[in-house]
GUMARRO-257377 format. One record per residue (C-alpha): residue number from 1; x, y, z. Coordinates in steps of 0.05 Angstrom, whole numbers. Each point is the difference from the previous one (the first is absolute). Example, Ala and Ser with C-alpha at 12.3 -4.5 7.8 and 13.67 -1.06 7.14 Angstrom:
! residues 2
REC/1/246/-90/156
REC/2/27/69/-13
This chain:
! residues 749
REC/1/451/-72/-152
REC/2/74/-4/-15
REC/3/34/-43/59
REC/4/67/11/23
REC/5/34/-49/58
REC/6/62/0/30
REC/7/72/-43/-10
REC/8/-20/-29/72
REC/9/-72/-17/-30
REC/10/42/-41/-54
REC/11/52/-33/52
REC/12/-64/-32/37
REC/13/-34/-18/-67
REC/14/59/-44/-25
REC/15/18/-22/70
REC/16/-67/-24/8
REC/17/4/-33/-70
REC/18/58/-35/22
REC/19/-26/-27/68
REC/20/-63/-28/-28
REC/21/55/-38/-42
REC/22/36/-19/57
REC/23/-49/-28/34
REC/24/-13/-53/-51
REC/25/71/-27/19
REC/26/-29/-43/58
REC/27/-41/-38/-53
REC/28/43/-4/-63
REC/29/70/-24/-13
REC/30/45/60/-19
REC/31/24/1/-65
REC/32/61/29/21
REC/33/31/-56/55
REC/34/66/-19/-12
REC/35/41/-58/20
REC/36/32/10/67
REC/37/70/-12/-36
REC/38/-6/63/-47
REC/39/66/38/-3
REC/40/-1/68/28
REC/41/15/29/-65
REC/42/-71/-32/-24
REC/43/-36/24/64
REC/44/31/71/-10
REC/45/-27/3/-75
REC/46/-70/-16/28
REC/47/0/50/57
REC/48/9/54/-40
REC/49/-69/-18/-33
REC/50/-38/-16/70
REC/51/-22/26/69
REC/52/31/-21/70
REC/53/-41/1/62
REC/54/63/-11/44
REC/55/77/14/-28
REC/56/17/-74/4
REC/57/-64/-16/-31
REC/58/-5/-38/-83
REC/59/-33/63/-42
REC/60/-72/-7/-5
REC/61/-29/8/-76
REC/62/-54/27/-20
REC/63/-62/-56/-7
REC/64/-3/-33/-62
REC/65/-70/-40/10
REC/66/3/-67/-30
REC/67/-77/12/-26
REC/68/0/77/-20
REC/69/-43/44/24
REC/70/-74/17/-42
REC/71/-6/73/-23
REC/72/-66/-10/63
REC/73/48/-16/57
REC/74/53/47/-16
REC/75/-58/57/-5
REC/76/-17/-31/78
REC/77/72/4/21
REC/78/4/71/-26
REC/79/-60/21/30
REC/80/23/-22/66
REC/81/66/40/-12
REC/82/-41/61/-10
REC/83/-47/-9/59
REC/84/62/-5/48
REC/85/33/63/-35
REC/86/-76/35/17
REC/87/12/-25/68
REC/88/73/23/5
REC/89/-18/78/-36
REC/90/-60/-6/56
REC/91/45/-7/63
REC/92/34/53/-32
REC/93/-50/54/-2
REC/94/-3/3/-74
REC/95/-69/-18/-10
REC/96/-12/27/-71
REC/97/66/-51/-29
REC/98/-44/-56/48
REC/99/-64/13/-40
REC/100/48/-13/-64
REC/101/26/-55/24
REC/102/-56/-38/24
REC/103/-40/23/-73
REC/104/53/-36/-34
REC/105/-6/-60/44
REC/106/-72/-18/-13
REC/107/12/26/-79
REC/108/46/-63/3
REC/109/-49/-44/45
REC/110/-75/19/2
REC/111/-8/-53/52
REC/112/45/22/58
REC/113/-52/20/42
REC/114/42/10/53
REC/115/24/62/-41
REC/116/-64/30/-7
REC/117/-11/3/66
REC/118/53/51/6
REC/119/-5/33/-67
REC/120/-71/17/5
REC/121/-7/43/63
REC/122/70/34/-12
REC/123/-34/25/-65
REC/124/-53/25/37
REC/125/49/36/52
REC/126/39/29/-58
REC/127/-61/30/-27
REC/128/-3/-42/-60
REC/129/-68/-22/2
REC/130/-7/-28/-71
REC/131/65/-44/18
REC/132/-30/-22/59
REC/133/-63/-12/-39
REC/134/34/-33/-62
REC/135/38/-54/39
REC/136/-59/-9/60
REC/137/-48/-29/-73
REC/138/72/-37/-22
REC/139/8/-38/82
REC/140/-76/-17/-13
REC/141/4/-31/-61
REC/142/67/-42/24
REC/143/-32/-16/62
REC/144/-74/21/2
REC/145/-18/-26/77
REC/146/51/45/24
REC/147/-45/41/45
REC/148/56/55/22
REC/149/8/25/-63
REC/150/-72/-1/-8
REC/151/-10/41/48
REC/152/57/49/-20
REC/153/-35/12/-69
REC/154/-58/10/33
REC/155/24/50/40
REC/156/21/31/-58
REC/157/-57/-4/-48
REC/158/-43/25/64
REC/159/51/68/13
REC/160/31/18/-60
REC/161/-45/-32/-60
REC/162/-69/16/41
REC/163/-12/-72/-28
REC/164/-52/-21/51
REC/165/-25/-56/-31
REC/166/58/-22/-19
REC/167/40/-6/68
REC/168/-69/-34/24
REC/169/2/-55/-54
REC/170/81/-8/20
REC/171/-5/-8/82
REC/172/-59/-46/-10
REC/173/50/-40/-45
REC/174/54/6/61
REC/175/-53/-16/48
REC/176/-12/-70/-46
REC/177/66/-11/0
REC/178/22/-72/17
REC/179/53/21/28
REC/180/-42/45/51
REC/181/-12/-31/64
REC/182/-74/18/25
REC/183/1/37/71
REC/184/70/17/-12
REC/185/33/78/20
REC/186/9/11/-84
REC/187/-76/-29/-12
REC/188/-21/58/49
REC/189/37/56/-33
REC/190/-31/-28/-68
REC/191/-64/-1/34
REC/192/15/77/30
REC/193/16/29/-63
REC/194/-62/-22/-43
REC/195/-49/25/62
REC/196/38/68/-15
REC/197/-8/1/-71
REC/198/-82/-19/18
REC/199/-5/48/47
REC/200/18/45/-42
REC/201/-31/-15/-64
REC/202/-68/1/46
REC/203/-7/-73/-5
REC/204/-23/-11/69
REC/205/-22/-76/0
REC/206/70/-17/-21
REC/207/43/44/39
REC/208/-36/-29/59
REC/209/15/-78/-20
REC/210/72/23/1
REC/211/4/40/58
REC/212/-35/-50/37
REC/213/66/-53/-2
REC/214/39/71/21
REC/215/-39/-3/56
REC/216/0/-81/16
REC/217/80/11/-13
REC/218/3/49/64
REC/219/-44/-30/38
REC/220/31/-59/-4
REC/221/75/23/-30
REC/222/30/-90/6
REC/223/-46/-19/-31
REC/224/21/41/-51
REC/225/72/-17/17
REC/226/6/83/5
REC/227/69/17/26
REC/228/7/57/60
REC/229/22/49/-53
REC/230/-58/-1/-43
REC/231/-50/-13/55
REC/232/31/73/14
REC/233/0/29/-69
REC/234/-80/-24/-5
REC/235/-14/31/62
REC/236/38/60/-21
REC/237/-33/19/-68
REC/238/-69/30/-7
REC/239/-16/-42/-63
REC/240/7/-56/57
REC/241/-25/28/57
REC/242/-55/-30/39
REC/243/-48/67/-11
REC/244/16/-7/-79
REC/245/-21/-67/3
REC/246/-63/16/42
REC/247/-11/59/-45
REC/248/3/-51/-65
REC/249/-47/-47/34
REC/250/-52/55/16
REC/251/3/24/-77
REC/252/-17/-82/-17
REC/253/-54/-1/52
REC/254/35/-50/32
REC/255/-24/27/76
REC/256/25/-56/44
REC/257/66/3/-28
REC/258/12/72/3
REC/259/-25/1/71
REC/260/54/-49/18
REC/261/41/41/-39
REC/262/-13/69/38
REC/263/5/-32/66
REC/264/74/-22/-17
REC/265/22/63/-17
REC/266/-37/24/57
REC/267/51/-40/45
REC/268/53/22/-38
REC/269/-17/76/9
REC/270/13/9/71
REC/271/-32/60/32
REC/272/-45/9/-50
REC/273/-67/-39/8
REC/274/-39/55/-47
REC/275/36/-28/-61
REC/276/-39/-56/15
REC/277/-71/27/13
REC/278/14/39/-71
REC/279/10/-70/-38
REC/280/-60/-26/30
REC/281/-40/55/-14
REC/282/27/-4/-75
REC/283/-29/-75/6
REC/284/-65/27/32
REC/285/-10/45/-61
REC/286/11/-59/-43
REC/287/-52/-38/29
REC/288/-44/58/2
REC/289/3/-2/78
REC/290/-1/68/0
REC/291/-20/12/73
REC/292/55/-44/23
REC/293/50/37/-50
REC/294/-16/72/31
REC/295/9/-29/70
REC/296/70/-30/-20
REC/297/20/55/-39
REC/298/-24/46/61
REC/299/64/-34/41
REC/300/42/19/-53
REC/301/-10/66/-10
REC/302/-6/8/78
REC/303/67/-24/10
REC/304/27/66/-37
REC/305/48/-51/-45
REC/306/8/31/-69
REC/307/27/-66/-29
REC/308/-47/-3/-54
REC/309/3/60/-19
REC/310/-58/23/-46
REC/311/-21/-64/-5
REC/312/-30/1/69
REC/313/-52/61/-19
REC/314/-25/-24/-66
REC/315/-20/-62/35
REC/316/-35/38/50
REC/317/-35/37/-68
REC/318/-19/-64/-27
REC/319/-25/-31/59
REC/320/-41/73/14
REC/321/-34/-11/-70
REC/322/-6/-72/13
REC/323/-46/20/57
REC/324/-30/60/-37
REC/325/38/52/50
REC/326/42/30/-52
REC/327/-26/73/32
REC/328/45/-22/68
REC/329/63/-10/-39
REC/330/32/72/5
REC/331/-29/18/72
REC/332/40/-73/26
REC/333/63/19/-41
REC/334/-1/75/36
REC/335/-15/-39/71
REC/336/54/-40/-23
REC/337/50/48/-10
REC/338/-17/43/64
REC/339/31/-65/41
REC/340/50/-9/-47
REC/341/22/69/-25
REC/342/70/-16/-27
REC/343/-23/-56/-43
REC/344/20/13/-77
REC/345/-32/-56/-34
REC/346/-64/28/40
REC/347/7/64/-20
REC/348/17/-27/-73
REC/349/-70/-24/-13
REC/350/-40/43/36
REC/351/24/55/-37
REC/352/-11/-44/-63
REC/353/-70/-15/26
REC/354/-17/77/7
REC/355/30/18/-67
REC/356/-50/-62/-30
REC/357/-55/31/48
REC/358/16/64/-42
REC/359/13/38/63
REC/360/64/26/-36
REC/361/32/49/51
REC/362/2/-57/49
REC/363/42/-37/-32
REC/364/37/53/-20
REC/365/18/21/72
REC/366/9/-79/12
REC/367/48/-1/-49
REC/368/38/53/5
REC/369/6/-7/84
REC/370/31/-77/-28
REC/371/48/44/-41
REC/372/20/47/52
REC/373/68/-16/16
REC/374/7/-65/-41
REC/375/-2/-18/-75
REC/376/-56/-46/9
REC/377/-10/-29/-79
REC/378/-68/-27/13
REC/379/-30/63/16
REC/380/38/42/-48
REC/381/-43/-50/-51
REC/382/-60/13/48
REC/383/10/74/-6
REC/384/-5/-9/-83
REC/385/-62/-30/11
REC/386/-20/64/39
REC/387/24/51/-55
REC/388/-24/-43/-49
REC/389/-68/12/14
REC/390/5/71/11
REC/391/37/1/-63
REC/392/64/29/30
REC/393/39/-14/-69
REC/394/73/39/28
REC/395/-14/-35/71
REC/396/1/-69/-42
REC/397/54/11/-38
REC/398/49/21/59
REC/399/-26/-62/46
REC/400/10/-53/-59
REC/401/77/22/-6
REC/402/2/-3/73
REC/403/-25/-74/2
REC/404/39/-15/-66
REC/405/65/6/35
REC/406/-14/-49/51
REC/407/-39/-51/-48
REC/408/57/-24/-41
REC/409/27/-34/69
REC/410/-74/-43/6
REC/411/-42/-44/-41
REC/412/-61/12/43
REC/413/1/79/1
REC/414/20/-5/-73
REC/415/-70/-35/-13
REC/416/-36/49/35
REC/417/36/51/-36
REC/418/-29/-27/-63
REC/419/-65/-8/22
REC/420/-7/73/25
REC/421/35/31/-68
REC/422/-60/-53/-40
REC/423/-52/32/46
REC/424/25/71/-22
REC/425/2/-23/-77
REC/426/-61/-16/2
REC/427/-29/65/24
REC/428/-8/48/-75
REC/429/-5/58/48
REC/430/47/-8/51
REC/431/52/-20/-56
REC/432/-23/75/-37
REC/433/23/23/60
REC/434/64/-35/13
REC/435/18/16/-74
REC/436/-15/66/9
REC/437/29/12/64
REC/438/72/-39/-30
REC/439/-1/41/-60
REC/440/4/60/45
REC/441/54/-20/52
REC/442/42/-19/-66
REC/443/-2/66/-28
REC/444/73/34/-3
REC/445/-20/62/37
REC/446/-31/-49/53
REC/447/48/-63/3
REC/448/-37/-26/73
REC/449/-5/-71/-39
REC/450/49/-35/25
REC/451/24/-73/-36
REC/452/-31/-51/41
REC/453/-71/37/-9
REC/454/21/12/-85
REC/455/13/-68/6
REC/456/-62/-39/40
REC/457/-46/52/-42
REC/458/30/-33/-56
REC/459/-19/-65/28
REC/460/-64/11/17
REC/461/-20/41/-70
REC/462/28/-72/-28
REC/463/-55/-30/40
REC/464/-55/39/-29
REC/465/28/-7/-63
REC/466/13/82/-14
REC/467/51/-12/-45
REC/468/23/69/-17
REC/469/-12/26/73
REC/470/55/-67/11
REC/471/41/32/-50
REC/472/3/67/26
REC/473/16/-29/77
REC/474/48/-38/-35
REC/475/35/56/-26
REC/476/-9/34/67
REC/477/37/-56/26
REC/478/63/-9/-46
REC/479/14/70/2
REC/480/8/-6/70
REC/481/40/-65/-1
REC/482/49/14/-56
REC/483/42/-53/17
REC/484/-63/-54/0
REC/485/-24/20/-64
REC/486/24/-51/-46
REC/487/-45/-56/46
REC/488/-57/51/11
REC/489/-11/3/-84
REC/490/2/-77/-4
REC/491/-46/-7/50
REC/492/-50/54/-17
REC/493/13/-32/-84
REC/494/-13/-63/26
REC/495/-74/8/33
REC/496/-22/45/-55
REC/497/24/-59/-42
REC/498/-44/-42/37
REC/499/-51/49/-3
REC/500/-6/-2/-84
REC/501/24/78/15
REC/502/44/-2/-52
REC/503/4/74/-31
REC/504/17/16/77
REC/505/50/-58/-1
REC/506/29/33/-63
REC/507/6/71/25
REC/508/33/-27/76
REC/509/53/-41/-40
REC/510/19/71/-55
REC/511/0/42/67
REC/512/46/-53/35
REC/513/45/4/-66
REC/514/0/65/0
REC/515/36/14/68
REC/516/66/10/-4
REC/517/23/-35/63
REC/518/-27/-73/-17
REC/519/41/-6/-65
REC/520/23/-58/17
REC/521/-68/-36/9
REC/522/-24/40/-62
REC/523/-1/-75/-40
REC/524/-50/-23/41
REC/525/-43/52/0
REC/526/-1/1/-83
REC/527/-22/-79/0
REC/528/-59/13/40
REC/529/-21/61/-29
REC/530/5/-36/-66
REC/531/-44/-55/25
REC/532/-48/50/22
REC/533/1/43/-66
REC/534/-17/-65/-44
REC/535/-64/-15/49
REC/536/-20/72/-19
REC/537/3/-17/-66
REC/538/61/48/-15
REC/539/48/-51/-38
REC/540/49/48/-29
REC/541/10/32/63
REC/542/7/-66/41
REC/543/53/-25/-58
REC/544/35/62/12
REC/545/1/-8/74
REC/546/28/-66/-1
REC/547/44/10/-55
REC/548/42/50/57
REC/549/-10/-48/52
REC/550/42/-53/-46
REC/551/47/50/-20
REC/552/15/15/71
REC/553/13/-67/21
REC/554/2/-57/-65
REC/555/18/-41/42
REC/556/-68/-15/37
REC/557/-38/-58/-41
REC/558/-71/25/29
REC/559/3/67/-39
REC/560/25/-32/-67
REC/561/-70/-51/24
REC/562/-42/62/10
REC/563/15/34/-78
REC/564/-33/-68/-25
REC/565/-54/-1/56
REC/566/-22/71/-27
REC/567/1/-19/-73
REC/568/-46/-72/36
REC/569/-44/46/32
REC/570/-18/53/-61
REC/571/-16/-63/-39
REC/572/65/13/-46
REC/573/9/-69/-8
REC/574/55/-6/-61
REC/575/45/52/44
REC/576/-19/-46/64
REC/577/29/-63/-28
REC/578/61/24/-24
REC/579/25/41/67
REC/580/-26/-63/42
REC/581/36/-47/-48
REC/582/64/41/9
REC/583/-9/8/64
REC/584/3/-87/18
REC/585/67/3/-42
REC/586/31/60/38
REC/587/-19/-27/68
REC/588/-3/-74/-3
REC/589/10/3/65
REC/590/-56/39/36
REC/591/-36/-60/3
REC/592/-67/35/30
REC/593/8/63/-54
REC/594/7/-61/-49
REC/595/-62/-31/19
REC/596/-45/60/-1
REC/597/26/11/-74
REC/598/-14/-66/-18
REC/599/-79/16/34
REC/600/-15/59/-39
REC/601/29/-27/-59
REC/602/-54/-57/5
REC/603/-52/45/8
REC/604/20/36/-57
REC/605/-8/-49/-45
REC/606/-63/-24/30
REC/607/-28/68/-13
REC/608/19/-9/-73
REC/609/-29/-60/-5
REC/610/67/-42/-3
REC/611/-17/-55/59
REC/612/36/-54/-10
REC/613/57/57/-9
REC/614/-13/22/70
REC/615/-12/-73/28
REC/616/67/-17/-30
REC/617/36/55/41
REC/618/-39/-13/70
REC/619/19/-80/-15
REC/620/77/26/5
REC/621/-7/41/60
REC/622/-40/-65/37
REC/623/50/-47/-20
REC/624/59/48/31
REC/625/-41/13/63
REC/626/-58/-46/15
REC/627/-16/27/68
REC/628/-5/83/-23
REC/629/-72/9/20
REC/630/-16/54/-58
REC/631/26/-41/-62
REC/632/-57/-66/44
REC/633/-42/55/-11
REC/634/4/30/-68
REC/635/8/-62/-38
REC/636/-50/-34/47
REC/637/-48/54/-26
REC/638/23/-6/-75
REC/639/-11/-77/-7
REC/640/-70/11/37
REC/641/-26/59/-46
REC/642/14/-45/-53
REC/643/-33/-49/30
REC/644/55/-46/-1
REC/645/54/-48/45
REC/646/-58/14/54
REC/647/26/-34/56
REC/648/57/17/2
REC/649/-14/73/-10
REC/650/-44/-8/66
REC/651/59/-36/30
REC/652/48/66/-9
REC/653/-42/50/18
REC/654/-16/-29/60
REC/655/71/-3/11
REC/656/8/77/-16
REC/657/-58/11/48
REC/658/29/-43/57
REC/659/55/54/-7
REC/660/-39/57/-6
REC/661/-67/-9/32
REC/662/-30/73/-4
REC/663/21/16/-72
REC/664/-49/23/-49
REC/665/24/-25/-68
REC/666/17/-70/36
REC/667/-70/-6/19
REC/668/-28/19/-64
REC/669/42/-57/-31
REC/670/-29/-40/63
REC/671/-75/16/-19
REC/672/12/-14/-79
REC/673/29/-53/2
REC/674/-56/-32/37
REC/675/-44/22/-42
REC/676/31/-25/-57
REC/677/-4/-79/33
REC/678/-67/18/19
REC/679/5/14/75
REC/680/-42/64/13
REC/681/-22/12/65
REC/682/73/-18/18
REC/683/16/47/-55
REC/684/-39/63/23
REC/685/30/-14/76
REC/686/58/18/-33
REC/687/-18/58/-52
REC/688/-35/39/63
REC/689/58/6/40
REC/690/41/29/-68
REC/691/-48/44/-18
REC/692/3/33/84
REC/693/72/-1/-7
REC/694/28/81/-23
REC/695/1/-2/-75
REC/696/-54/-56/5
REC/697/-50/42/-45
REC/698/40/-21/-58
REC/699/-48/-16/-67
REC/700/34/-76/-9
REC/701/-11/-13/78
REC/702/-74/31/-6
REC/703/-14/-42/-65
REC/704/23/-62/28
REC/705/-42/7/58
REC/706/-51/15/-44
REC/707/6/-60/-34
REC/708/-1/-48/60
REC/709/-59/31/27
REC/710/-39/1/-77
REC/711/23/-73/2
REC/712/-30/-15/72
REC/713/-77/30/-32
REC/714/15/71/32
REC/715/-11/45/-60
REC/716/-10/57/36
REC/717/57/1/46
REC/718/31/-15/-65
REC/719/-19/51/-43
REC/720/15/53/61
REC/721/66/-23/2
REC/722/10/-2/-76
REC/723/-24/77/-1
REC/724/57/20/61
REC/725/54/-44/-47
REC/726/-25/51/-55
REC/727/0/62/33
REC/728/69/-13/26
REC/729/27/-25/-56
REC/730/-20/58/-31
REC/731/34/43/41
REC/732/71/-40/-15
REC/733/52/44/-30
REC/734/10/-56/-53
REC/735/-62/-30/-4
REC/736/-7/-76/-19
REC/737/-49/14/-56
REC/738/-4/-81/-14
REC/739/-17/-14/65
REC/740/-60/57/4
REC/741/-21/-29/-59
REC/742/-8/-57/33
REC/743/-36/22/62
REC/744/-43/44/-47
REC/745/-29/-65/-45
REC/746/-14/-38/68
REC/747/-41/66/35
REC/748/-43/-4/-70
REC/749/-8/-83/8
């Protein structure tokens, strides 16, 4: 990121040079003192070369320290400069030039902690989560008991990573912290946010030991030494509220505790004891007291509170069941609502109940009375449930736009969204029907389809995996949206992509070329319908393709990549090296492109045989970037197929792994390698979980498998896998004919 900063910027920077200069004046004797008896001529001569605090003041010189500084505490007094600049920019408003400033600081000092502190979460502010991320691992390794920036990258590993296990493994470093004082306000936040993460990773024995010091802490906030203001805040949040924490100690079974619990928040909800008799009978139903939790509930639902919403009536189901009078749970919800006619969430399930019940028209008419007047969400999805049973494809469609609009504002009706368009997917005949029913609303003497519905039929055909029916609503779609098409074609290239659809990937990129207004994205569209040509095998075509995408813009080092990739992937080898060798000395700099280069030329030379050739080039790429996961990986794999440098071959791939936990081909490496020293149960843990990954049925992952299993005195779970390695090696559009011939010779053994 280039990094501009101001005159003023530069002013503070040598002024604050100068005073930490200054400042060594009360311990030093100036080289510049002069004899009182100088001449004013001789003072003169000097003042031109000094500062004056005051007019009749000697000029002050610069510092000349008697011991010079080290390189070390000249990168400290810098640093320092740069934090107070951060500070200054800051005050200012300009956080951005801050950010800068304070990066440059801890460049110059890793160890000013004190600079973290303020780096990290302004990162996080700014958006720039790897920054924040980058320089929360850097604070850590300078100062790794620092539990507030523990916590900070946890927060982020948790959010933006979805690195659960990670942001556990760093606050229960904060929480060991030396530097943590047990029962203190920060040990209870700690505490807080790992009973959140449990909670919600269904790890109900945990989240309760942590929630129960949340709940010592406000019952008894000094000892705690909780300040008014967070006493407050606790009180204030539903992850901390009394009824969450009674609620997390009823999921651990922990009964006595969630009573006490319940009959806090009880006191806290004033004027409304039936909160209370519905958290007991919650713990009633937990202890299979279901008598007891009927008569509690009972209060609840008496009370006409609607606090619980739906909660409230599945209970009563479950307890019903519980007590085998499942038969009484629709004449008590219609008593129910007779008291308590204008309650929604009442009404809500009920009509949900009926439409389970399959008495379909009444919860049609329960539905649609919900609707009248209002734009009730919950039973627009209700009514979908209706049509979708009486296979009411044009009904469907319209309600699912409807709902659409007012989805993309909620996570929770967003999910439920999903689930409904899944349940539809999943029905062959109802989706005949939807198709059907599309195709005709689409039709230009028709034209009743409008986007949204082109669009969500689209989604849902996706779901089903009707890939030209996608297509076509698709189509529908962008000719509807002219000014969208450009990101509807990447999107629909890119799940057909994912989809191994790749003649349909080819003929959505030439129709995307071939319209006139998206010239200017017409590059783009070439390189991934070239991509998509050479996986169907069409080489000349795909060369061609890319060939225009280069012309159109040479100066974009992934398409002069691709030319050579194409060459890679037909297995024209001789034309491969030389466009991937020109390639690393017209872009030196594309470090990644580089790399990837480097990769397939390795493997091309392991494929002819050459391996010390393709060791050699893996070597260079380790020793220029030790830590890049994929280069652990292949050369990891390379020294254990040849059985050799063992250790350390387990030693990277387990590295390439740690990065990359779910990956196929590092798991295969994982398995082999272990086989190789002889570790095969630990081997096939590994060799499993790569062959259920997508692409997983690949021949070398079946064979090795194979192997483990032949070695472990399972020949027949052996032979069953060699025979899959076969038959899909077989079907390989460059088979590995050594490596059948190989499987072949051990199936006659």
């Amino acid at each position: 990121m280039a990094f501009c900063h101001s005159a003023g910027d530069d002013l503070m920077l040598t002024n604050v040079r100068w005073m930490s200069g200054l400042l060594a004046l009360t311990v030093a004797i100036p080289v510049w003192a002069a004899d009182s008896e100088n001449s004013i001529e001789e003072r003169s001569d000097k003042e031109d070369k000094g500062y004056r605090l005051q007019i009749l003041d000697d000029p002050v010189l610069p510092l000349e320290p008697a011991v010079p500084r080290t390189e070390k505490t000249q990168a400290r007094v810098d640093a320092m400069s740069w934090y107070m600049t951060g500070r200054l920019r800051s005050l200012r408003g300009d956080q951005s030039a801050a950010l800068e400033a304070f990066i440059k600081a801890v460049d110059l000092d890793d160890k000013a902690i004190q600079v973290y502190d303020v780096l990290i979460p302004l990162a996080y502010n700014l958006q720039q989560k790897e920054t924040a991320t980058k320089y929360a691992l850097k604070a850590i390794q300078a100062d790794p008991g620092n539990y507030r920036v523990l916590r900070r990258l946890a927060i982020v590993m948790a959010g933006e990573e979805a690195d659960i296990d990670r942001a556990v493994e760093l606050l229960n470093a904060a929480l060991e912290s030396p530097s943590l004082k047990p029962n203190s306000p920060y040990f209870v936040t700690l505490k807080l946010d790992l009973g959140l993460i449990f909670k919600m990773t269904g790890e109900k024995e945990k989240a309760a030991d942590c929630y129960e010091v949340v709940f010592d802490a406000r019952m008894q906030p000094d000892k705690y030494q909780l300040s008014f203001k967070l006493r407050d805040e606790l009180g204030k949040r539903v992850t901390s509220s009394y009824e969450r924490i009674g609620e997390v100690f009823l999921d651990a079974k922990r009964i006595e505790l969630a009573i006490r619990a319940f009959e806090q928040a009880a006191r806290e909800q004033k004027g409304k004891p039936g909160v209370l008799s519905y958290n007991l009978a919650s713990v009633y139903v937990q202890t299979g007291e279901y008598d007891k939790a009927l008569t509690e509930l009972q209060k609840y639902l008496d009370a006409e509170l609607q606090t619980k919403g739906k909660q409230a009536y599945a209970l009563l189901a479950k307890i019903l069941e519980e007590k085998g009078l499942s038969e009484e749970l629709l004449p008590r919800l219609e008593a129910l609502l007779e008291k308590d006619r204008r309650n929604r969430p009442l009404q809500l399930y009920l009509a949900e109940q009926y439409l389970a019940a399959d008495k379909v028209s009444m919860a049609e008419d329960l539905f649609k009375k919900l609707l009248a007047g209002s734009s009730d969400v919950e039973a627009q999805l209700g009514l979908v449930g209706v049509y979708r049973k009486q296979l009411r494809s044009e009904d469907i469609i319209s309600s699912l736009a409807k709902i659409f609009v007012r989805a993309s504002r909620d996570a929770e009706l967003q999910r439920s969204l999903q689930l409904e368009m899944k349940s539809i997917s999943e029905d062959e005949k109802l989706m005949d029907a939807i198709i059907s029913t599309g195709t005709k609303l689409s039709a230009p003497d028709v034209g009743k389809l409008e986007f949204l519905q082109s669009y969500l039929l689209a989604r849902i055909c996706m779901e089903a995996k009707r890939f030209e029916a996608v297509v076509q609503f698709y189509g529908v779609a962008i000719k509807q949206r002219r000014e969208q098409a450009g990101s509807f074609y990447n999107e629909l290239g890119e799940y057909l992509f994912q989809q191994n659809q790749y003649k349909l990937v080819a003929e959505v990129y030439q129709d995307a070329v071939d319209t006139p207004t998206l010239v200017r994205q017409k590059h783009i569209f070439l390189y991934f319908m070239a991509r998509a040509l050479e996986m169907t095998g069409k080489t000349d075509d795909a060369l061609k393709a890319n060939a225009e995408a280069r012309e159109l813009r040479p100066e974009i080092a992934g398409f002069h990549f691709q030319h050579g990739w194409i060459y890679y992937h037909a297995h024209k080898f001789d034309k491969a090296i030389e466009l991937f060798e020109a390639f690393i000395k017209k872009f030196p700099s594309e470090k990644d492109i580089v790399h990837q280069c480097k990769f397939s030329l390795s493997n091309i030379y392991v494929q002819k045989g050459e391996l010390r050739k393709g060791e050699q080039i893996l070597e260079e790429v380790y020793e220029e970037a030790p830590d890049l996961p994929s280069v652990n990986n292949d050369l990891g794999y390379l020294y254990a197929d040849q059985g050799k440098n063992l250790e350390k071959a387990e030693k990277m791939i387990r590295k390439a792994l740690a990065a990359e936990p779910e990956n196929a081909a590092y798991l295969d490496s994982m398995g082999w390698v272990l086989y190789k020293l002889g570790k095969y149960e630990e081997a096939v843990t590994h060799l499993e979980k790569a062959a259920s990954k997508p692409f997983g049925q690949d021949p070398t992952i079946l064979d090795h498998l194979a192997d483990c299993y032949d070695k472990l005195a399972k020949k027949d779970k052996a032979k069953e896998l060699w025979k899959k390695a076969l038959e899909s090696g077989r079907k390989e559009k460059n088979p590995d004919k050594k490596l059948l011939e190989t499987i072949e010779k051990k199936l006659e053994e």
